[in-house]
C-alpha positions in Angstrom: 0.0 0.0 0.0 2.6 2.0 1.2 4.2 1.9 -2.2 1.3 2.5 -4.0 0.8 5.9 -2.0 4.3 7.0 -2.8 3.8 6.1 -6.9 0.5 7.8 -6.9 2.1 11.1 -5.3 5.3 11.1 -8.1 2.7 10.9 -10.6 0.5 13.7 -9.1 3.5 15.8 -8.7 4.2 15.3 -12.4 0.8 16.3 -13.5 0.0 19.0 -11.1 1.5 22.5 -12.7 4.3 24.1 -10.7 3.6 26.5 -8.0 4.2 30.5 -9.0 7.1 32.2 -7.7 8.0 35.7 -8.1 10.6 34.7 -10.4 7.7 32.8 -12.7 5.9 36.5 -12.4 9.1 38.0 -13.3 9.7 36.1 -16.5 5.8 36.6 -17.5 6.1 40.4 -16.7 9.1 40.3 -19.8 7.3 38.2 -22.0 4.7 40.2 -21.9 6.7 43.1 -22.5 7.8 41.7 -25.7 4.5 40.5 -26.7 3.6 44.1 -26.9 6.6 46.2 -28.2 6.2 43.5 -30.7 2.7 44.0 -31.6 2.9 47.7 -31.6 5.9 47.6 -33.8 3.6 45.8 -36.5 0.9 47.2 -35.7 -1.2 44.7 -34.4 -4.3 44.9 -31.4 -2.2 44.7 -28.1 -2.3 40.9 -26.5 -4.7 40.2 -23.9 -3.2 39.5 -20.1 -5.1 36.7 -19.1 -6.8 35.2 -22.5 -9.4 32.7 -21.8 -8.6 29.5 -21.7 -8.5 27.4 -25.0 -9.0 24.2 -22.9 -10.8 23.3 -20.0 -10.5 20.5 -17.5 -13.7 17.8 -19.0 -13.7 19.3 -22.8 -13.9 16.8 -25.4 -11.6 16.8 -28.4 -14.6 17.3 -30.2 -15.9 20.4 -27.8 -12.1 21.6 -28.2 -12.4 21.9 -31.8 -15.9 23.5 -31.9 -14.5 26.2 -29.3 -11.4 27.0 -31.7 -13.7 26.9 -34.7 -16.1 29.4 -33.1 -13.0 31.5 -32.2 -11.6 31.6 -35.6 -14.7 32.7 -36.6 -15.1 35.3 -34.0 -12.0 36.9 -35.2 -12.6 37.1 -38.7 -16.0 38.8 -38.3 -14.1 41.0 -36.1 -11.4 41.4 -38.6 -14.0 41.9 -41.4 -16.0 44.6 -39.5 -12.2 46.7 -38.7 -11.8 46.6 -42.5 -14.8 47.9 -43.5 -15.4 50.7 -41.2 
């Protein structure tokens, strides 16, 4: 049992994402940075901080591709609607 417990905690340890540290913050802070000297530089809409996520916990593959499809779509009647105006 006893080795059972431990195996069962590796692989939770695996799986389980890793805790945030003000170093992790740091390192998104710059990314972020560079997301958006980037996108002004070409002129593109600024990225979001905290998109929503694409994937969430209980989606099916098939719910997974309906959600991206829906997106894509989303942002070509958005894309549409800046180029006519």
């Amino acid at each position: 049992m006893r080795v059972l417990v431990r195996r069962l905690r590796k692989l939770e340890e695996g799986l389980l994402p890793p805790a945030e540290t003000a170093e992790s913050r740091r390192v998104h802070a710059i990314v972020m940075d560079i997301r958006r000297a980037r996108a002004a530089r070409l002129g593109l809409p600024e990225p979001e901080e905290d998109p929503e996520p694409v994937y969430r916990p209980g989606m099916s593959i098939g719910d997974t591709i309906r959600a991206g499809v829906q997106r894509m779509r989303e942002r070509h009647a958005a894309e549409e609607a800046g180029a006519r105006s």
